[in-house]
N, C-alpha and C positions, 0 to 999 in steps of 0.2 A: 366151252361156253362162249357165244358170242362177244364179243368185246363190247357192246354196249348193254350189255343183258349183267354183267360181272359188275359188282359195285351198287347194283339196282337199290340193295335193302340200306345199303350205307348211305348214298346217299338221301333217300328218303329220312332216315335216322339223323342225320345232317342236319336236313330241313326241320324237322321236327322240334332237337334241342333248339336251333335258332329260334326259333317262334316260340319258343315257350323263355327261352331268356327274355325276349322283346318283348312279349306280349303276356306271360304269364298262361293263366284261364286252360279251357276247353282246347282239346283237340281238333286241330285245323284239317281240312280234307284238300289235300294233294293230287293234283292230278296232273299227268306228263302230257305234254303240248305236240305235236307235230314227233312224235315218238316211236319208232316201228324197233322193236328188240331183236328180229331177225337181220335188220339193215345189215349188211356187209359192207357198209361203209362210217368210219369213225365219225358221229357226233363234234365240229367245235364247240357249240355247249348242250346240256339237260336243260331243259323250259319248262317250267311248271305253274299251273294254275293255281292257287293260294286262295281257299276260300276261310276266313276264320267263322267262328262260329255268332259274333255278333263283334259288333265294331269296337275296337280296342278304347277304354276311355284314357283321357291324358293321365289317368292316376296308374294304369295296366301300363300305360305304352312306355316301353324304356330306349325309344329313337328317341324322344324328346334330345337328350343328352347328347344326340349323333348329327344333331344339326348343324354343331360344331364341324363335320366330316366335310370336306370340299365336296361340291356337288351334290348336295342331296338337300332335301328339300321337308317340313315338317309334315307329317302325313295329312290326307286330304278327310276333312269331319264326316264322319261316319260311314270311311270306306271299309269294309271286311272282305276285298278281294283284292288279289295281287298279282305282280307275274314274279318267280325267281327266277334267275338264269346261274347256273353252277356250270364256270368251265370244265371243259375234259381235259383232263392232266396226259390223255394221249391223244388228243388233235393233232395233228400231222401239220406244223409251219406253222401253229399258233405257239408263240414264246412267252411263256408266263408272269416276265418280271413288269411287267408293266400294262398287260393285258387287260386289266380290269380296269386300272386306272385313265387307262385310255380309251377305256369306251367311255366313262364316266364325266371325264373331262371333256371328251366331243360332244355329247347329248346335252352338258352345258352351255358349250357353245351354238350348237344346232336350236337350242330352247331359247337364246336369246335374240340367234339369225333368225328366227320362225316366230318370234315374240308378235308380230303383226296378224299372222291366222289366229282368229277365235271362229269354237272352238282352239285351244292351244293343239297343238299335232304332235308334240315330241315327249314322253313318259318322263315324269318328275320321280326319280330316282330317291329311295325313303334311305338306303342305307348298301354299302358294299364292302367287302373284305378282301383284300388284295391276294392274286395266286400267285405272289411271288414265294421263295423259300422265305423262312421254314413253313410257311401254309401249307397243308395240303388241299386245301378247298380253297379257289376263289371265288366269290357270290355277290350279286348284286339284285336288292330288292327292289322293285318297281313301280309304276301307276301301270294297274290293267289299263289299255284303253279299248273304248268302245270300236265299234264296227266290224265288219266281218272282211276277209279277204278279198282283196281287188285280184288278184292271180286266177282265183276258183271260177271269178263273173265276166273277165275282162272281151276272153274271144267269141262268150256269147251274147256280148252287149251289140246293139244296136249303134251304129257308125254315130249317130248324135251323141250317146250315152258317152261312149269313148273318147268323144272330141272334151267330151269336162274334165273328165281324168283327167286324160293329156293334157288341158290347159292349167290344172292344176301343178301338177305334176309341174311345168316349166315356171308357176310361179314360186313353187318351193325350190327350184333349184336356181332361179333368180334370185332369191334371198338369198341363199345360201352362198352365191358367188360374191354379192353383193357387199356381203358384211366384213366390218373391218375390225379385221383382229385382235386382239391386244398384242399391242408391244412387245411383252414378254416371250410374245410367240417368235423365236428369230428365224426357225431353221424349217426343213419341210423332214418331214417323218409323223412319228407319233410324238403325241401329247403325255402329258402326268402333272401332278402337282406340288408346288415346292415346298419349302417348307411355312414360307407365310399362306397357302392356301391359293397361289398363282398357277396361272396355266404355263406352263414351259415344253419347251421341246424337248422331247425325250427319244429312243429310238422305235421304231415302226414294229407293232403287233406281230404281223403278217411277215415282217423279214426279219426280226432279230437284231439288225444293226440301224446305224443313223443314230442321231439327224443328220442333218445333209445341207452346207451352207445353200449349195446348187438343188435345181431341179434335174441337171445332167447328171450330177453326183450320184443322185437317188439311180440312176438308171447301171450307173456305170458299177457301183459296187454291188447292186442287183447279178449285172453281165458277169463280175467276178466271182461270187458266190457261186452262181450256178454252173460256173465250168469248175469249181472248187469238190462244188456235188458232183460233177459229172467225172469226174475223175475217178468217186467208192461206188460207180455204179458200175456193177458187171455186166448190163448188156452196153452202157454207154461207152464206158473204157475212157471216160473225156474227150470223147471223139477223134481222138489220136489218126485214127487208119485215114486213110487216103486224103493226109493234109487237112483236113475237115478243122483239126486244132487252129494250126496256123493262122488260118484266114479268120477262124473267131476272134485270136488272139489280137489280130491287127484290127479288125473292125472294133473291135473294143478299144485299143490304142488312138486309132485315128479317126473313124468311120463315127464313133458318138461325136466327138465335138463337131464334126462337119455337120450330121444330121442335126441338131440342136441349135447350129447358125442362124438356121431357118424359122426357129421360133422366134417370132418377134415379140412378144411378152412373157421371154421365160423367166423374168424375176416375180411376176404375178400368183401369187397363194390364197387357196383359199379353203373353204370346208368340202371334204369331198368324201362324199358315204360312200363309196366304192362299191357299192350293192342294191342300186338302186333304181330298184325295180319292181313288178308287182306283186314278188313276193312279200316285199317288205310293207306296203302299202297298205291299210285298212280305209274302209270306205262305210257310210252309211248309205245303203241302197233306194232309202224313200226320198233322200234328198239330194244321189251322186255328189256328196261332199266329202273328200277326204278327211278320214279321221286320225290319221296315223302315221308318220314316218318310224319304220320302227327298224330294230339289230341294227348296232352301230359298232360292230366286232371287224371291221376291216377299215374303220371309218379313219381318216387321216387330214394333215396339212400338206395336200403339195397343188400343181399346178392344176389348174381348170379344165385341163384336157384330159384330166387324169378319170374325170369322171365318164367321160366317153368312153376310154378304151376300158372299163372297166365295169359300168351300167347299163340299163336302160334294155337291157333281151328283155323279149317279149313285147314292148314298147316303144317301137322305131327303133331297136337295134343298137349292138357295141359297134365303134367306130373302131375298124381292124386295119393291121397292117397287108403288106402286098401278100398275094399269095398267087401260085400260081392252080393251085387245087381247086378254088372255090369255084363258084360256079357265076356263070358271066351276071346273072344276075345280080348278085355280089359285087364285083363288081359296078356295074351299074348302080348299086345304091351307095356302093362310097363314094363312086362320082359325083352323084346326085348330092351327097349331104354336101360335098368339096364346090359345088360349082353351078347348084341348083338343078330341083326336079323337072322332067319334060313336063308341057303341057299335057300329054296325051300319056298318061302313068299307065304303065305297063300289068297287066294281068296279074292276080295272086296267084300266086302258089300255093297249094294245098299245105305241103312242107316248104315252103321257102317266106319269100319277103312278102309280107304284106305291106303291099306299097301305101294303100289308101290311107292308113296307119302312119308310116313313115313321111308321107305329104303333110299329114292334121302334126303331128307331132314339129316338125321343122316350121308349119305356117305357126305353132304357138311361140316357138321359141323365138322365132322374128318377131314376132308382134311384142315381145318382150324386151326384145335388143337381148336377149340372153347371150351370151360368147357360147358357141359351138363350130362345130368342125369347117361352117363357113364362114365365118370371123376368126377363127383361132388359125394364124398365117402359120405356116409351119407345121399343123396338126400331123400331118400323114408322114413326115419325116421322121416323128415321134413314134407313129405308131409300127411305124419298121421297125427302130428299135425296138418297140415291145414285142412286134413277131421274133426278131432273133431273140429277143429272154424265154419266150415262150417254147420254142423249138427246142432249147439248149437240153432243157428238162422235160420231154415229152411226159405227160399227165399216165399213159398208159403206158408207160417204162418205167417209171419212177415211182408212181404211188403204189406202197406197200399193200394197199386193200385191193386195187384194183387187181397189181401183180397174183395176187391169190387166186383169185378167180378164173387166169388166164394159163393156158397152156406154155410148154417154151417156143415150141413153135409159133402162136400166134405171139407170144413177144418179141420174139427178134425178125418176125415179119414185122411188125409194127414199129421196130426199132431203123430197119431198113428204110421203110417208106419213110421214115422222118429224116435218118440222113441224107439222104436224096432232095427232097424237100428244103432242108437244112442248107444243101449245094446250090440249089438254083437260088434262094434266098439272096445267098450272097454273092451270087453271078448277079442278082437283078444291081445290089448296093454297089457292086464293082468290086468286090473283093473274095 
């Protein structure tokens, strides 16, 4: 049976007793969200639409009581639709002890950095159950929001229609840089919350470990981890053969503090959805207004670069490390974010950069003073670093689901090409 097809009726049954402890009444009608049962690739969570049968009254609703619950919010008068989201207890790199808590606790903070868009853009959060042990379901209940996907309309919109998004788009990530923390936040990683109902720094979703007094730290224990992995991979071997170790091992020794020199605001923190893009975005079409920032399951506190090398495909582009593979275009447009666009912007590409795109996108982010990769001194120092983490753990050697799929041949061809890759990387760093 498929791995996300296994489980299907349980958790449905899941869903079910929830809503009837909370809401007592009639049977609610469930329906999975962005859902394919054949996927061969592991779900990080199940999405479900939550329609009740008529609007719960405060004498049925038993959140009332859960208001008490950091994060979450009294439900909205006479809503009978919802979103759930139930982690997958086999997502690959999501760590469940704080998983939940830390999207919850971001969307708090994103809800109060976005507190200026009305409509509000960020889901007010009714109720959630943490996936740490002894749970076996972690879950968090929602506000539906309105509008339909920006991802589905975005490359057949009309270069005006795009230039709103995009402008959108850079003032919600203005806010989001913009807003000042609380106090309590000290460290970068993931969030949770303590026991008075504070946001505190706790370790990161997506990696397991942290916080991180440093923004370097975050990188450097990253780089250790993943030759820690690379070591029980049997096509990787820890890259042992042909000195390939070594030179990780030093570049991780001396090569991060050197590259991080160069940041000249790395003690700077801030909200950083790490997924932000048009997938995640909802939109109302009759009036190109955004309606939505939405999954905040990789969402974190660390530096403002962080959201470059991590967002924005489909939408002017991640800001990537050196490579020598890509293609000169590439090139070319990390220059361009680095050092500003030519007047005379180069041809799209069918498959490649859309420039015209990446010009409206960068003219928004200036006209905002946003920090991006041409104010942020030091960016592309950083983002080597992130190409060597990236390398260490090739996605097509390493992921379980992928590996399935793929022959040995074509895996240890594709292991190949990446040490190679992996060699000149750190011939370009000097090590």
């Amino acid at each position: 049976m498929n791995q996300n097809r296994a489980n299907f009726q349980g958790r449905l049954d899941f869903i079910r007793n929830l809503l009837r402890e909370r809401f007592g009444g009639g049977e609610a009608r469930i329906d999975p969200i962005q859902y394919d049962p054949e996927s061969p690739f592991k779900y990080n969570n199940f999405v479900y639409h939550i329609t009740l049968p008529s609007p719960p009254s405060a004498a049925r609703d038993n959140t009332s009581n859960e208001t008490s619950l950091p994060g979450t919010a009294p439900l909205s008068e006479g809503a009978k639709e919802f979103i759930m989201r139930l982690t997958n207890p086999d997502a690959e790199g999501m760590h469940a002890h704080t998983r939940v808590e830390n999207e919850v606790a971001i969307i708090s903070l994103a809800a109060a950095a976005l507190s200026g868009f009305k409509p509000h853009v960020v889901p007010s959060v009714y109720g959630w159950g943490s996936a740490a042990p002894p749970s076996s379901q972690g879950w968090i209940l929602q506000e539906l929001m309105p509008g339909a996907s920006v991802s589905e309309a975005f490359n057949s919109m009309p270069l005006g229609e795009k230039k709103s998004i995009l402008a959108q788009m850079a003032e919600i990530l203005k806010a989001l840089q913009d807003f000042q923390l609380p106090s309590s936040i000290e460290q970068y990683g993931g969030v949770t919350f303590d026991g008075t109902g504070q946001i505190v720094s706790t370790a990161m979703t997506s990696v397991g470990s942290g916080p991180w007094l440093l923004y370097e730290d975050y990188f450097r224990d990253r780089l250790e981890r993943a030759l820690q992995q690379a070591d029980s991979n049997p096509y990787i071997k820890g890259w042992h053969a042909n000195g390939v170790r070594k030179r990780l091992e030093a570049f991780v020794e001396s090569g991060v503090p050197a590259q991080f020199k160069a940041l000249e605001s790395r003690d700077d923190k801030a909200i950083v959805h790490a997924d932000f893009t048009p997938d995640n975005l909802l939109y109302d079409a009759s009036t190109q207004r955004i309606t939505a920032l939405i999954d905040y399951d990789f969402a974190c506190i660390l530096h403002p670069s962080y959201e470059f090398l991590r967002s924005f495909s489909g939408a002017g582009g991640q800001f990537q490390g050196w490579s020598d593979i890509e293609s000169s275009e590439q090139t070319a447009l990390r220059d361009a974010k680095l050092h500003g666009f030519p007047l005379a912007l180069p041809e799209n590409a069918e498959d490649g950069v859309k420039w015209d795109v990446a010009k409206i996108w960068e003219d928004e982010l200036e006209r905002l003073d946003v920090q991006r990769p041409r104010t942020i001194k030091g960016i592309e120092k950083v983002a080597d670093v992130d190409a060597v983490l990236r390398s260490i753990l090739p996605w097509r050697v390493t992921n379980s689901d992928v590996l399935r799929l793929q022959s040995e041949a074509v895996i240890l061809k594709c292991r190949d090409e990446n040490e190679a890759q992996l060699v000149k990387l750190l011939d370009h760093l000097g090590f």
